[in-house]
N, C-alpha and C positions, 0 to 999 in steps of 0.2 A: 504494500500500500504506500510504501514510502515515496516508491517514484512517480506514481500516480499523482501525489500530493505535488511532487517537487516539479510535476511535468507540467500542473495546473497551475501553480504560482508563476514557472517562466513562462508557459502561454499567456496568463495576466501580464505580466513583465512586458514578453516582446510586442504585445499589441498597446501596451503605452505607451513602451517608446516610438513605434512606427506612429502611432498619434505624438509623441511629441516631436518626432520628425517632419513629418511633413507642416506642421502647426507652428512648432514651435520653433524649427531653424532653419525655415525657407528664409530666404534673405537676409540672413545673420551668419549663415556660412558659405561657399563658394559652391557652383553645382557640381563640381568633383568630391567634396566633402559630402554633399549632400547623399551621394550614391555612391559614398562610402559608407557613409551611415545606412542605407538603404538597403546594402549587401549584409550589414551587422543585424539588421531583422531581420532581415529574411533567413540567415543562417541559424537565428535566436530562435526563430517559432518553427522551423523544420525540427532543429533535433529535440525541440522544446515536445512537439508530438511524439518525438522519437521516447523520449521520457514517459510519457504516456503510455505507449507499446511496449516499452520494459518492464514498468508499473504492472500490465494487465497479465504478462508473461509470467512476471516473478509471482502473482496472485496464484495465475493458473497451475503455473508449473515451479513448486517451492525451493527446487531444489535446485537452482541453475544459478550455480553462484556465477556462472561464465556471465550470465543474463546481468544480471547484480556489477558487474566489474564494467561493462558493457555501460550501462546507467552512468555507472560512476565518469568514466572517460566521457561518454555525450555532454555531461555538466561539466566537467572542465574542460571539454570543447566549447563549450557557451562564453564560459567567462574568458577563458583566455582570447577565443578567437572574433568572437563578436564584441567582449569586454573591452580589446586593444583597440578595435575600429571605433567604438565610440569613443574611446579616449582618445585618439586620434582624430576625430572631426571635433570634438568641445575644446583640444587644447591648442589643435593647430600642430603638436610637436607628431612628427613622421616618425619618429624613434619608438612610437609606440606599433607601427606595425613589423617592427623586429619580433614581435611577439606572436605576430596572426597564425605563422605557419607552425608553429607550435600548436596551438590551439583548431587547426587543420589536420595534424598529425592525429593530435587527442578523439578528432572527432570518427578518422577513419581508423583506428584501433575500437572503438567502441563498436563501430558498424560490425567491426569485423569478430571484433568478441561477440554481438549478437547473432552471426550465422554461426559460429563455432557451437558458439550454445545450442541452436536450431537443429545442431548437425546430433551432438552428442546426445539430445533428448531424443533425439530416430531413431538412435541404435539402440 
C-alpha cells in the first residue's frame, strides 16, 4: 500500500507543478526553460503512475521484493531526474542538470527491476 500512497501524493505533486508551470512561469522564464520544466512533468507523472503499478503489484503479489526495489528507484528517479530540471528552470544555474542522467539511470533500473520481478513471479 505504500506505493500506492507515494504514487498518489507524486501524481498530486506532478499535476501542481504542471499547473504551476504553465501558470505560474510562463513569462518569468525563457521558452527553453519552460520545456524544461515541461519535460520534468511529464517524467514526474509517468513514473508517478509507475508508482501506482508497483503499489497494486506489491498489494497483489507480497512477495516481490524485486517489485519493492523497482518503486524505490522510480522515486528517486522522480526527485533526482525531474527534481534537477526544476531546479534548473527556478535557478537559472545548468549545473543542476549534471544530475538528470543520474536520475535517468534510476528511472531505467527500476523499469527494469519491475520486469525482472514480472519475470521471476512466472516461474
Amino acid at each position: 500500500m505504500k506505493f500506492v500512497v507515494i504514487g498518489s501524493l507524486a501524481s498530486f505533486v506532478g499535476v501542481a507543478l504542471g499547473a504551476f508551470g504553465a501558470h505560474g512561469l510562463r513569462g518569468r522564464v525563457s521558452p527553453e526553460m519552460l520545456s524544461v520544466w515541461q519535460t520534468g512533468v511529464l517524467y514526474h507523472l509517468v513514473h508517478a503512475l509507475g508508482l501506482l503499478l508497483v503499489g497494486i503489484l506489491c498489494r497483489l503479489l507480497p512477495g516481490m521484493a524485486l517489485a519493492r526495489a523497482a518503486g524505490w528507484m522510480l522515486l528517486v528517479g522522480i526527485l533526482l531526474f525531474s527534481g534537477s530540471l526544476f531546479a534548473m528552470t527556478l535557478t537559472g544555474l545548468r549545473v543542476f542538470g549534471a544530475i538528470t542522467p543520474i536520475g535517468g539511470v534510476a528511472f531505467l533500473i527500476g523499469w527494469l527491476l519491475l520486469a525482472a520481478a514480472a519475470l521471476r513471479e512466472k516461474s
